[in-house]
C-alpha positions in Angstrom: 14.7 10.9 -20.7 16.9 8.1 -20.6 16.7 5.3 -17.7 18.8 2.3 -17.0 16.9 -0.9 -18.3 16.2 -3.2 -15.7 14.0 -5.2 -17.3 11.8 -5.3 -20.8 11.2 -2.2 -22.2 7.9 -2.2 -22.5 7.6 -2.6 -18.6 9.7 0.3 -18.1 7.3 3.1 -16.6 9.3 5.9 -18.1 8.9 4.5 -21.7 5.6 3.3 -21.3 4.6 6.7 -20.6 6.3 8.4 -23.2 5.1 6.3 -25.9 1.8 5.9 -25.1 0.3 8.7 -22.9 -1.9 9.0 -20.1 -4.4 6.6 -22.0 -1.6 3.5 -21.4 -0.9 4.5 -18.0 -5.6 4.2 -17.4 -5.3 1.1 -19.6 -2.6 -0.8 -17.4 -4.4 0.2 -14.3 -7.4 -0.9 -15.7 -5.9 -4.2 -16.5 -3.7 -4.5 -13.3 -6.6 -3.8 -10.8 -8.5 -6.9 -11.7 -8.0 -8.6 -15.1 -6.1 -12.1 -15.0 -3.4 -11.0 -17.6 -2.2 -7.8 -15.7 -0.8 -9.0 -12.6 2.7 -8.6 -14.0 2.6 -5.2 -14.6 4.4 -2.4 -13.3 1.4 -0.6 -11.2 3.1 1.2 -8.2 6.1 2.5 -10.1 3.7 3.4 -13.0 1.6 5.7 -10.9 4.6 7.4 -9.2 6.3 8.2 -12.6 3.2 9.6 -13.7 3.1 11.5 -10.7 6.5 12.6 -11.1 6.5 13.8 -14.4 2.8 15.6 -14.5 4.9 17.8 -11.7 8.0 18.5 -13.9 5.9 19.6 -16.7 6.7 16.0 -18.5 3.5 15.1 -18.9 1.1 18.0 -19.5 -2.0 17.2 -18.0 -3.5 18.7 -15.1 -2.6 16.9 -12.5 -6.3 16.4 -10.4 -7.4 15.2 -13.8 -4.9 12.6 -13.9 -6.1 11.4 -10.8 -9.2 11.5 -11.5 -9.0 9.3 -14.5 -6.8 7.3 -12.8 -9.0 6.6 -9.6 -11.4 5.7 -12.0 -9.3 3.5 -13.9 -8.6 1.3 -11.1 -12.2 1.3 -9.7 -13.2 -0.5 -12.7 -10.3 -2.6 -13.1 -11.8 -3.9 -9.8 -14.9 -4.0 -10.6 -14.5 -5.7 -13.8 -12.3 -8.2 -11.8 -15.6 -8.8 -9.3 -17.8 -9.5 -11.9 -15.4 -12.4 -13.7 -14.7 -13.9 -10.5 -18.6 -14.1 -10.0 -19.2 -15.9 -13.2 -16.5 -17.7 -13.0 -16.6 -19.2 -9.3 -14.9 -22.1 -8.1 -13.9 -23.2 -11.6 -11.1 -20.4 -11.6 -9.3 -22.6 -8.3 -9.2 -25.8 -11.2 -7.8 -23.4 -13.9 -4.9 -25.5 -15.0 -1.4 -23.5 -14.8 -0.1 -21.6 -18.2 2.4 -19.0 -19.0 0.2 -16.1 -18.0 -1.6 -17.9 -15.3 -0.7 -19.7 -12.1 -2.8 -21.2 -9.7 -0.1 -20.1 -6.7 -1.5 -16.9 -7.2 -4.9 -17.4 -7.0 -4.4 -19.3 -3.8 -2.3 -16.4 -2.4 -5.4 -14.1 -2.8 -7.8 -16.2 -1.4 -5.6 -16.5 1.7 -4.8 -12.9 1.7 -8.6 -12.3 1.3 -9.6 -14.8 4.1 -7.4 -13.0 6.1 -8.2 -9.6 5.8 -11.7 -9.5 5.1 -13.3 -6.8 2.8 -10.5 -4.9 4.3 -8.4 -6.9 1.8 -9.4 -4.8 -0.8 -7.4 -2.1 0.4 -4.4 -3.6 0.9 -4.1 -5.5 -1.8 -3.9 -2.5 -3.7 -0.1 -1.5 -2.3 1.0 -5.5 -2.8 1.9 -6.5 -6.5 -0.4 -9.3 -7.7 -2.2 -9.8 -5.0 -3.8 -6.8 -5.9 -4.9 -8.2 -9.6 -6.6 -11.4 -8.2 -8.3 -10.0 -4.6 -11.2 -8.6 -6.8 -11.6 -11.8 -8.5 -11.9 -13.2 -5.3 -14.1 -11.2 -3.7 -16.3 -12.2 -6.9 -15.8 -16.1 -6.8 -16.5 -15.6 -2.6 -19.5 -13.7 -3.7 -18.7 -10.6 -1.8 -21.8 -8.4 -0.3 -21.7 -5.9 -3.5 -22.5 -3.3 -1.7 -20.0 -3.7 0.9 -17.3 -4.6 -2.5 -18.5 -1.0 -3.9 -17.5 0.6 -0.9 -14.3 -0.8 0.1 -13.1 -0.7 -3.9 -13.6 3.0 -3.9 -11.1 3.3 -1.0 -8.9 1.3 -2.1 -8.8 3.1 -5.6 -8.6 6.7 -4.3 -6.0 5.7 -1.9 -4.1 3.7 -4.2 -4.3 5.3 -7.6 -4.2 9.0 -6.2 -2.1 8.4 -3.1 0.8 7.1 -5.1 0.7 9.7 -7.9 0.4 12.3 -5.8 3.6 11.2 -3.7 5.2 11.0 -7.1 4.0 14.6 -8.2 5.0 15.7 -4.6 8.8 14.2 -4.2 9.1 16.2 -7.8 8.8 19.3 -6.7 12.1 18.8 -4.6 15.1 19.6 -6.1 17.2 16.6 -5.9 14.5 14.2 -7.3 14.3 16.9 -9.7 18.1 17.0 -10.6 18.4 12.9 -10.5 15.0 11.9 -12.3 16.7 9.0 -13.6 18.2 7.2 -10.7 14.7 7.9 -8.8 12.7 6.3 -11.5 15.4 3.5 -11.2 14.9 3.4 -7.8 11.6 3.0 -7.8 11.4 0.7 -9.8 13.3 -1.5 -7.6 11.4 -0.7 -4.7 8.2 -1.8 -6.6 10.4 -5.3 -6.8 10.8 -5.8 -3.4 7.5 -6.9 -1.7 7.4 -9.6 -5.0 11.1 -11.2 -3.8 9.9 -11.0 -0.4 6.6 -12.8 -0.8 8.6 -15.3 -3.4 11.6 -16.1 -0.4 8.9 -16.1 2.7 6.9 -18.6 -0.2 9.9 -20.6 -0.6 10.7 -20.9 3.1 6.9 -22.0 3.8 7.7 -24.9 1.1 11.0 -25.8 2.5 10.2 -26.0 6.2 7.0 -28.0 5.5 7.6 -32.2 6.2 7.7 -34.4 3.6 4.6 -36.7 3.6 4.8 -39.7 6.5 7.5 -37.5 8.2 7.4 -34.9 11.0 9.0 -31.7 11.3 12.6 -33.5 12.4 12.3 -35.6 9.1 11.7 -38.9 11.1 9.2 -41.5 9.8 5.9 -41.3 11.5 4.2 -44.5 11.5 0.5 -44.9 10.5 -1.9 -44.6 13.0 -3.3 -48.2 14.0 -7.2 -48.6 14.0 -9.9 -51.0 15.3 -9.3 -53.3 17.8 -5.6 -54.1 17.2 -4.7 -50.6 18.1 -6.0 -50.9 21.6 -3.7 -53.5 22.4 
């Protein structure tokens, strides 16, 4: 199967699959759900194509196994990403910036976290790199574990096996089944969209803020006086 290239190759779902099997798709969930190096890749359109082409006998694995494994997968992605967060701790939010790491998104998840809760862990899981570095947070907030445990098992069933199984179900009809290509295409665009959102909403924040000793008009704002000279 043949899909247009929007992107590296080795990012594309479809070839991912076919060139290295269920155990790539469990090892990039793994590494997505909550190691610091897998928040670029492709997790929602990953899980779909698998979905996809368990259903249209592409991929010949049973397909409760497949999300069994992948459940699991993403479970202790999470985990794995709670435990480096706790040994890590605050250090992480002075982790200078490098080509794989950026401290933007570390704040992103902490503010998506502070937000949301434990809940957060849920969520995160349908939002593209927030869902990498929530775990980690959860860790550095030092998280009930109990309470992490819980809310990390939802958030992998719903997430790993929700999304496959849409895939494995949208296969069965017949037009996704005559124009495989253009939905895998489409997908992955799809899977593109809450990152250009969240980068234009980021970028509006940034522009709309006032430049320091300005207000929101631009004018000057003029120090506050203090002491006794500024009750004159």
């Amino acid at each position: 199967m043949n899909t247009l290239a929007l992107g590296p190759q080795w990012l594309d779902p479809d070839y991912l699959i076919a060139t290295f099997g269920l155990i790539g798709v469990l090892v990039i969930v793994f590494a997505e759900s909550g190691l610091l190096i897998g928040f670029f890749l492709p997790g929602d359109s990953l899980l779909f194509t698998t979905g996809l082409l368990v259903t249209t006998n592409k991929l010949d694995r049973p397909l409760w196994m497949v999300c069994l494994l992948i459940v699991l997968a993403a479970v202790l992605g999470d985990q794995a990403g709670y435990l480096f967060g706790r040994k890590v701790g605050p250090s992480l939010f002075k982790r200078p910036d490098s080509r794989l790491f950026k401290q933007e998104n570390v704040e992103k998840a902490h503010e998506f976290f502070e937000k949301h809760g434990p809940k957060s862990l849920i969520l995160a899981r349908f939002v593209p790199i927030v869902r990498t570095f929530t775990p980690i947070i959860a860790g550095v907030s030092r998280m009930n574990y109990r309470s992490f445990i819980t809310f990390n098992l939802i958030g992998g069933a719903l997430w790993g096996a929700g999304v496959t199984l849409l895939g494995a179900s949208l296969g069965k009809v017949e037009f996704v089944h005559k124009h495989i290509e253009l939905i895998l295409v489409a997908i992955v665009l799809i899977s593109v969209v809450p990152i250009a959102i969240e980068y234009l909403r980021a970028r509006s924040k940034k522009n709309a803020a006032p430049a320091p000793g300005t207000d929101r008009d631009g004018a000057p704002v003029e120090p506050a006086r203090r002491g006794r000279h500024a009750k004159r």
